[in-house]
VMD Tcl script that builds the backbone (N, CA, C; Angstrom):
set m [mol new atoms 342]
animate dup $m
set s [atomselect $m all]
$s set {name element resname resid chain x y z} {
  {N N UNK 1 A 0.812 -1.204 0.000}
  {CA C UNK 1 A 0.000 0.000 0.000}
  {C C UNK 1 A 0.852 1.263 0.000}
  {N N UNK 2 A 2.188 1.019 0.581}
  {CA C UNK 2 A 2.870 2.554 0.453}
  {C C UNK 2 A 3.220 2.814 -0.918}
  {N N UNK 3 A 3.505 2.171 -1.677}
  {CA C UNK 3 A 3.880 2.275 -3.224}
  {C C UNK 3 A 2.858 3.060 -3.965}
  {N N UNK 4 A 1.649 2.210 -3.677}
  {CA C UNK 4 A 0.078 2.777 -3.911}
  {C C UNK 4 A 0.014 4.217 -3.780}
  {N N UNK 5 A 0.417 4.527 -2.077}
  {CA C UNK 5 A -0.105 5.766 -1.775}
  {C C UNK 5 A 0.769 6.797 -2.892}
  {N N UNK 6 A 2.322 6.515 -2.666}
  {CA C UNK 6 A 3.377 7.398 -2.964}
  {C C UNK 6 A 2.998 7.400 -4.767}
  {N N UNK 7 A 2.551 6.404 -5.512}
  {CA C UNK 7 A 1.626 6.841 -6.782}
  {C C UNK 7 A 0.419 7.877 -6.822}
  {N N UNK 8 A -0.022 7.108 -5.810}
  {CA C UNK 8 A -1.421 8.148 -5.856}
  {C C UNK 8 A -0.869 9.951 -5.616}
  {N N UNK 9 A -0.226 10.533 -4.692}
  {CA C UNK 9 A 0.300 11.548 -4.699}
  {C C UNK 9 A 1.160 12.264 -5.741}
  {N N UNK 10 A 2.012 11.196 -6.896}
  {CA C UNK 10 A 2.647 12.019 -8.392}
  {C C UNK 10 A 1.660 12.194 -9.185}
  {N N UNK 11 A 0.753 11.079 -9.185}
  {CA C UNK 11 A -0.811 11.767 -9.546}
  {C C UNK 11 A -1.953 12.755 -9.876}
  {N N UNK 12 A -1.727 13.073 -7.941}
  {CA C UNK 12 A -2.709 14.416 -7.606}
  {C C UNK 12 A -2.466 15.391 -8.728}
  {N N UNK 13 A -3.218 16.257 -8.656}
  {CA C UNK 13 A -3.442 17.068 -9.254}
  {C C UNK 13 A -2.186 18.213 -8.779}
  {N N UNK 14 A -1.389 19.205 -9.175}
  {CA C UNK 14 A -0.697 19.778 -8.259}
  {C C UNK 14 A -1.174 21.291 -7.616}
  {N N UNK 15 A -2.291 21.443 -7.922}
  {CA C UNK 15 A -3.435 22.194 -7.447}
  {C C UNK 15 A -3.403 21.768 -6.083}
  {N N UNK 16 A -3.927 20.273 -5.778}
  {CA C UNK 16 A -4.517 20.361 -4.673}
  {C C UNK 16 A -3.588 19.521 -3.615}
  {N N UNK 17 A -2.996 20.635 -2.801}
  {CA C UNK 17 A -1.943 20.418 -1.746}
  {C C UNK 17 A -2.459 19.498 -0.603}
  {N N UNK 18 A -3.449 19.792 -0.301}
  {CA C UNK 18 A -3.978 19.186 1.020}
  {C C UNK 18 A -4.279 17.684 0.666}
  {N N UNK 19 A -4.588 17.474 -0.246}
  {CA C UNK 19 A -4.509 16.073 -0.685}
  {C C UNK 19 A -3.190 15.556 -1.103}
  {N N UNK 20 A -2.655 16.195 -1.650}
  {CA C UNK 20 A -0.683 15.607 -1.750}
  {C C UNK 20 A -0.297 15.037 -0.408}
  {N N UNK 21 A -0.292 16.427 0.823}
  {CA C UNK 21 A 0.023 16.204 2.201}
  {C C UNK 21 A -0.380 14.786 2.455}
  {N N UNK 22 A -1.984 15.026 2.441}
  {CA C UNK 22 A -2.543 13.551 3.265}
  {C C UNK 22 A -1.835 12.371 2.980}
  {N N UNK 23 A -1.837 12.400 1.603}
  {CA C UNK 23 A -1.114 10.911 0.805}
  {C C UNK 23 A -0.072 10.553 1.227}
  {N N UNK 24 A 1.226 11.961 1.649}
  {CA C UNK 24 A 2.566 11.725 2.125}
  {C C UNK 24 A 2.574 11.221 2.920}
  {N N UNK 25 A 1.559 12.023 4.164}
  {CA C UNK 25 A 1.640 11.237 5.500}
  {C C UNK 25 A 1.119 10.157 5.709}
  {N N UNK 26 A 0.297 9.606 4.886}
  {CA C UNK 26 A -0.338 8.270 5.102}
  {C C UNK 26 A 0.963 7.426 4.788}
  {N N UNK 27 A 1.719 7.708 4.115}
  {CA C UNK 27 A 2.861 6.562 3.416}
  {C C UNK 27 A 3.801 7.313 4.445}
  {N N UNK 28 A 3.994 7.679 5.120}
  {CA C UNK 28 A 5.111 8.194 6.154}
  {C C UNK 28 A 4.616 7.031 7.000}
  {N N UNK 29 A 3.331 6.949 7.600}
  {CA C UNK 29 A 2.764 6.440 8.893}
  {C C UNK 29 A 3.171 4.885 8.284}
  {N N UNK 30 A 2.793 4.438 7.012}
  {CA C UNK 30 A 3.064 2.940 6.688}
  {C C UNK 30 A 4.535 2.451 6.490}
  {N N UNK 31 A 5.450 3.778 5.826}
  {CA C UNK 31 A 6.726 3.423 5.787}
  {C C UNK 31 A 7.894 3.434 6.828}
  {N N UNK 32 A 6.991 4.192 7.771}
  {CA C UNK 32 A 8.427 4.973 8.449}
  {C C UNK 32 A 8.767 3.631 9.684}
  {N N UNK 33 A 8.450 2.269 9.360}
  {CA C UNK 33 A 9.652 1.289 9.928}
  {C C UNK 33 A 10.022 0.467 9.124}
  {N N UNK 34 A 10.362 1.065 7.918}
  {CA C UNK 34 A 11.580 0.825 7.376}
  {C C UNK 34 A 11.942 1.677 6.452}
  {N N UNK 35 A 13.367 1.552 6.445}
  {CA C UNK 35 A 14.465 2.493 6.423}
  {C C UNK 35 A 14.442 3.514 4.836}
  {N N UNK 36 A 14.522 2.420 4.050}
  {CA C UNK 36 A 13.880 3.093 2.448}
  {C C UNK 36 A 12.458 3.380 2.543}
  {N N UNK 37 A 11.562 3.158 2.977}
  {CA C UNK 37 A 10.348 3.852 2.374}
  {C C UNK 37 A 10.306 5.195 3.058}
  {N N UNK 38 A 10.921 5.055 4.319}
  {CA C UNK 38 A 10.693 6.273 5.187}
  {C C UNK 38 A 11.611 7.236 4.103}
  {N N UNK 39 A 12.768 6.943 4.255}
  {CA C UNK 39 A 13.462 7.950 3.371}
  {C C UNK 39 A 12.925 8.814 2.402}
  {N N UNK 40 A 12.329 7.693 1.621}
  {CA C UNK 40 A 11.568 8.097 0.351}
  {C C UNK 40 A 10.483 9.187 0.539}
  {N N UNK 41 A 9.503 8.962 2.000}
  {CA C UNK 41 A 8.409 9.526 2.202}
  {C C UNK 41 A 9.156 11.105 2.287}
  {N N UNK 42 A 10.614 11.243 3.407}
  {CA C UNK 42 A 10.733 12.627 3.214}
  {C C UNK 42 A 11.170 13.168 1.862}
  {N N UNK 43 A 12.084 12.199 1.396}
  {CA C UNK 43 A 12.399 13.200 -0.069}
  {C C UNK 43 A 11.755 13.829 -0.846}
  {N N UNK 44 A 10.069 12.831 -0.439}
  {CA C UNK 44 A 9.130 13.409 -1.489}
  {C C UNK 44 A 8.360 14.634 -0.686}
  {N N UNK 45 A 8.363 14.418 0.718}
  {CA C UNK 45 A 8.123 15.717 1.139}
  {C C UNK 45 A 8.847 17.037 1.241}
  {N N UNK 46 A 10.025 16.684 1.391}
  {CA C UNK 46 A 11.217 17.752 0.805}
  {C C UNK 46 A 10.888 18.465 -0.433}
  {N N UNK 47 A 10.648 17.093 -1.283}
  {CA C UNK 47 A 10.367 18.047 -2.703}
  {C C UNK 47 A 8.860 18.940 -3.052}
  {N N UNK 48 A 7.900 18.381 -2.171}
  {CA C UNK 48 A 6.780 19.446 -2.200}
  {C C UNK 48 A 6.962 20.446 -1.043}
  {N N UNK 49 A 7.828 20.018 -0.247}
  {CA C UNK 49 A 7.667 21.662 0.279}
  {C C UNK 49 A 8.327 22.597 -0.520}
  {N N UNK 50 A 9.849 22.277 -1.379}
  {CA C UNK 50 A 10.278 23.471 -2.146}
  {C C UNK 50 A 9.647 23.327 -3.399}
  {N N UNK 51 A 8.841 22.635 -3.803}
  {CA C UNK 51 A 7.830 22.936 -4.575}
  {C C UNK 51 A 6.553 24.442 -4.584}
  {N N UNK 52 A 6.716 24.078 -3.488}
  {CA C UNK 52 A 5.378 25.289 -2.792}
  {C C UNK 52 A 5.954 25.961 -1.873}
  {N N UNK 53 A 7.414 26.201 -1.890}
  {CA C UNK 53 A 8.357 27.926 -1.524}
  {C C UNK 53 A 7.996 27.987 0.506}
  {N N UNK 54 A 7.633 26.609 0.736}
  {CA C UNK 54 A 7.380 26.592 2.173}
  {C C UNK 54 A 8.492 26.163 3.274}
  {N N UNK 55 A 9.402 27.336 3.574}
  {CA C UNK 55 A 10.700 27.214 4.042}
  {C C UNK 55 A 10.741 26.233 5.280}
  {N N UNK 56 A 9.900 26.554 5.878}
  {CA C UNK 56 A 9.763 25.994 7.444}
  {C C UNK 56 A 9.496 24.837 7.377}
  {N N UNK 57 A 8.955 24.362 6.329}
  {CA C UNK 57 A 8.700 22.861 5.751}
  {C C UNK 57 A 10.175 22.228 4.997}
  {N N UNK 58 A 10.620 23.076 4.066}
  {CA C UNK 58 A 11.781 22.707 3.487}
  {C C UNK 58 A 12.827 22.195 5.122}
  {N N UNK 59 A 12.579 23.183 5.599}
  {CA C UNK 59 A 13.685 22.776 6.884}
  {C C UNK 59 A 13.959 21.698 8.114}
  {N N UNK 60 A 12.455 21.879 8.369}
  {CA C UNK 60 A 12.065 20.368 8.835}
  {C C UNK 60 A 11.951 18.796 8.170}
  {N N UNK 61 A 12.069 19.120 7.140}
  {CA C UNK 61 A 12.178 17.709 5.842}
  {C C UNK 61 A 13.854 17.157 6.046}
  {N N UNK 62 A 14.572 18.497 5.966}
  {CA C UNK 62 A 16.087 17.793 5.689}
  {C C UNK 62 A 16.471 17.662 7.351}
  {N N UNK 63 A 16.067 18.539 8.212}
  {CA C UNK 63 A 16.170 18.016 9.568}
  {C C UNK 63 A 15.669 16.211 9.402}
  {N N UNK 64 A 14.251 16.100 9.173}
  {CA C UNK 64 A 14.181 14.280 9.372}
  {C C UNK 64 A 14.849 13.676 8.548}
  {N N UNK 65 A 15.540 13.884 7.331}
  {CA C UNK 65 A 16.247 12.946 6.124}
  {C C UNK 65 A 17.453 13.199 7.241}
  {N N UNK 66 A 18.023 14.074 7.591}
  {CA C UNK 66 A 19.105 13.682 8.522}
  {C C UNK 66 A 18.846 12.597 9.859}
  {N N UNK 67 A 17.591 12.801 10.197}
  {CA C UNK 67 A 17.196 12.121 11.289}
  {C C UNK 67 A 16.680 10.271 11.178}
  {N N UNK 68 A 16.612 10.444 10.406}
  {CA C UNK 68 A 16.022 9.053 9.929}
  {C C UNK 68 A 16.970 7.803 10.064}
  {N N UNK 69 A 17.955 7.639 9.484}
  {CA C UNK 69 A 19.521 6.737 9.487}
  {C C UNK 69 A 19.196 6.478 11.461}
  {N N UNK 70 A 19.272 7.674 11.776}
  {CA C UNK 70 A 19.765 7.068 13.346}
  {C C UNK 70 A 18.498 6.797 14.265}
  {N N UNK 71 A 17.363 7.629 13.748}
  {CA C UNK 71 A 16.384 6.777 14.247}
  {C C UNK 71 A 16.007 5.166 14.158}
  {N N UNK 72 A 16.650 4.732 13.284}
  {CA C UNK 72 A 16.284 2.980 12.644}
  {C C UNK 72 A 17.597 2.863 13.410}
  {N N UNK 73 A 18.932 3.180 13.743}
  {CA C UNK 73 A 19.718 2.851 13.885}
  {C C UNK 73 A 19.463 2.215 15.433}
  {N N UNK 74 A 18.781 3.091 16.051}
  {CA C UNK 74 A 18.698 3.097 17.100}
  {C C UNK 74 A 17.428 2.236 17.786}
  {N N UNK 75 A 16.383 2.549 17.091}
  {CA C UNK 75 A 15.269 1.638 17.032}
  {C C UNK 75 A 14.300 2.881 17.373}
  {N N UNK 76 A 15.002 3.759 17.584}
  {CA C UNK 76 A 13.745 4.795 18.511}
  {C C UNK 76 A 12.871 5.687 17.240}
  {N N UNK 77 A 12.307 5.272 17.235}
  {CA C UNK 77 A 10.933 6.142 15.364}
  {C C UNK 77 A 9.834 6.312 16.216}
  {N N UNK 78 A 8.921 7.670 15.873}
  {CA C UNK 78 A 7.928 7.768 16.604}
  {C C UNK 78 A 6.782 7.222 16.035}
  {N N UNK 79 A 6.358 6.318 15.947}
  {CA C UNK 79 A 5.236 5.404 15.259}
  {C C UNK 79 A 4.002 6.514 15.251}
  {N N UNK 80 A 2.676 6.724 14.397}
  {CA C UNK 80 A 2.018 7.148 14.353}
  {C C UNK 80 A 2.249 8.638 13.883}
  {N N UNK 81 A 3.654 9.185 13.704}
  {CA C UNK 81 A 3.913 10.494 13.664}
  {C C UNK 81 A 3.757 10.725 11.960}
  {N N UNK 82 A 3.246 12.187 11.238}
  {CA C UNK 82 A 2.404 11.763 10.196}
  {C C UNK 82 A 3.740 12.476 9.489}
  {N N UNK 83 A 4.568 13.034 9.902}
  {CA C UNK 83 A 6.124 13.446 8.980}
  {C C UNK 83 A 6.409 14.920 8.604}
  {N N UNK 84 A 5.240 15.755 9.076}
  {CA C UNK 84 A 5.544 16.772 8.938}
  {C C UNK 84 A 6.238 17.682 9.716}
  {N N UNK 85 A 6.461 19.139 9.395}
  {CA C UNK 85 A 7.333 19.897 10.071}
  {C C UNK 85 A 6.417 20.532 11.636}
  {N N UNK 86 A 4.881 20.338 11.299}
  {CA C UNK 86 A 4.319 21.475 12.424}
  {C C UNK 86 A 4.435 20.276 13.523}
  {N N UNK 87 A 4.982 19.116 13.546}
  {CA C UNK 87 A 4.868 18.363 14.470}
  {C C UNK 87 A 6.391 17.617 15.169}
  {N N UNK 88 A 6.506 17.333 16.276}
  {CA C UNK 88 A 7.835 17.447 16.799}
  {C C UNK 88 A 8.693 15.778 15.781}
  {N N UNK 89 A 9.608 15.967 15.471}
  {CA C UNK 89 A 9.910 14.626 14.483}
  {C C UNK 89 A 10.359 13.325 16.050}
  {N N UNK 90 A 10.329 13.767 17.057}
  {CA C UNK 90 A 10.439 12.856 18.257}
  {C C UNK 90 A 8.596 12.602 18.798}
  {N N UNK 91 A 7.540 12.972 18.793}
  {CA C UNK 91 A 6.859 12.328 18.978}
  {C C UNK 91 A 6.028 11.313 18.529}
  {N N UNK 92 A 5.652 10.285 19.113}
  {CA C UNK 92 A 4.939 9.281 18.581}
  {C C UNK 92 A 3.027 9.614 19.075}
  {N N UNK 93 A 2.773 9.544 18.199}
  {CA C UNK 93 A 1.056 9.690 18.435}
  {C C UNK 93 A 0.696 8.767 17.389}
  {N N UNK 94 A -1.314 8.556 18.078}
  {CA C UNK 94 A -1.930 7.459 17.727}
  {C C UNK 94 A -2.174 7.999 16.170}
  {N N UNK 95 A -2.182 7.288 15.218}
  {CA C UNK 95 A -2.947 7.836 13.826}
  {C C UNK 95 A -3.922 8.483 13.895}
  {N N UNK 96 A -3.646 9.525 12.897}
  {CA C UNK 96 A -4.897 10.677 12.874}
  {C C UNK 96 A -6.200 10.278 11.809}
  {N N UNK 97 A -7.607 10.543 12.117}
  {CA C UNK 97 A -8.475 9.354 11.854}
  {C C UNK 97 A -8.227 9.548 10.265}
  {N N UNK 98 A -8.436 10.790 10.069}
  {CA C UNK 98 A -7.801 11.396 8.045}
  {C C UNK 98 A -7.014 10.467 7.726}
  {N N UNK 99 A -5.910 9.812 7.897}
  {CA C UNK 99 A -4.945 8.680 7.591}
  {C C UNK 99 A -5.271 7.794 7.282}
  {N N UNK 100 A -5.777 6.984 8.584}
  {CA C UNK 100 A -6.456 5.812 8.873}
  {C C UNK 100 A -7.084 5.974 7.758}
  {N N UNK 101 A -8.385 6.512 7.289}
  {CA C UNK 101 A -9.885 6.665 6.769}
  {C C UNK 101 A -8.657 6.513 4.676}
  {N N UNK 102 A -8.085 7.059 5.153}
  {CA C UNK 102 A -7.436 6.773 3.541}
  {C C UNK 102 A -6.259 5.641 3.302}
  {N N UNK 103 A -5.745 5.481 4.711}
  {CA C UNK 103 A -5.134 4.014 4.371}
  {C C UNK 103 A -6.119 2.992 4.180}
  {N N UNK 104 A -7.386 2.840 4.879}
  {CA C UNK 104 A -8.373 1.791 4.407}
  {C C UNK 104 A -8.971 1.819 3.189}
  {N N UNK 105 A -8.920 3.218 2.560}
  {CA C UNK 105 A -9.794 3.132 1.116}
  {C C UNK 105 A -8.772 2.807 0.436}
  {N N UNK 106 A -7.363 3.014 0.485}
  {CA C UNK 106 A -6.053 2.525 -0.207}
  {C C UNK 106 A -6.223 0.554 -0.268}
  {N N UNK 107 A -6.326 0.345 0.696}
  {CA C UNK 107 A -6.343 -0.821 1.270}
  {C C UNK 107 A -7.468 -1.717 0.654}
  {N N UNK 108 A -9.105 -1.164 0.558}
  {CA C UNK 108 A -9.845 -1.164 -0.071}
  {C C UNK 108 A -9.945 -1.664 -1.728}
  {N N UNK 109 A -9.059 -0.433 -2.739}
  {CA C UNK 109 A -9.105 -0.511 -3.583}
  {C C UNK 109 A -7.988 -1.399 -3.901}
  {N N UNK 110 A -6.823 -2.125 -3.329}
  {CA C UNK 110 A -6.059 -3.016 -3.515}
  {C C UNK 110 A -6.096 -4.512 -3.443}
  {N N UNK 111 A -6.977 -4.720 -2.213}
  {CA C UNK 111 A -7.543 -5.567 -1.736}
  {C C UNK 111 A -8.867 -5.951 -1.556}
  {N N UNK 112 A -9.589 -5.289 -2.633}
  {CA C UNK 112 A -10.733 -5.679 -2.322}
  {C C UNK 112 A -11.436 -5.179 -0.713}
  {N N UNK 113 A -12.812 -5.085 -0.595}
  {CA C UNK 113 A -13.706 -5.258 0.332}
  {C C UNK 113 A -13.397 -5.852 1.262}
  {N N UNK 114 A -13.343 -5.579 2.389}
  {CA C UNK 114 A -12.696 -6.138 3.773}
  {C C UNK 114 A -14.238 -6.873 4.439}
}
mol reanalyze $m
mol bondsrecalc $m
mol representation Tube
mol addrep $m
């Protein structure tokens, strides 16, 4: 399903940001225990934040691409954390229901009807 998602987002339309976001973070929340997909999830968020001239985003992206290697290294990843910058890259929280609600329709359309 992260492959899925990270398609579905080169996709989007590039109009509509808030739907790019969601997609990232849904494939952040599925990738980020393990080491390449997580990676992948920031590069691609790296690249839409300097896509859309959003510094504070650009900055927090290469802060976690630096952070990432030693988080797996270490074992310590904040599970549930959705990858963005307005949120601390050390906390772990439960999935936000927006995620969830689109990892299952991801899930859905891959797998069939649950």
């Amino acid at each position: 399903m992260f492959q899925q998602l990270m398609q579905r987002e080169r996709a989007a339309p590039p109009a509509d940001l808030s739907q790019r976001w969601l997609l990232l973070e849904a494939a952040h929340v599925l990738g980020q225990t393990r080491l390449g997909p997580h990676l992948d999830t920031h590069a691609r968020m790296l690249a839409l934040a300097w896509e859309t001239r959003d510094g504070r985003e650009v900055l927090g992206q290469l802060l976690r691409l630096l952070l990432v290697p030693l988080g797996h290294l270490t074992g310590r990843l904040p599970l549930g954390n959705a990858g963005r910058s307005n949120i601390s890259a050390f906390q772990a929280m439960p999935i936000r229901e927006d995620i969830a609600a689109l990892i299952e329709q991801v899930a859905q359309a891959v797998d069939g009807p649950r």
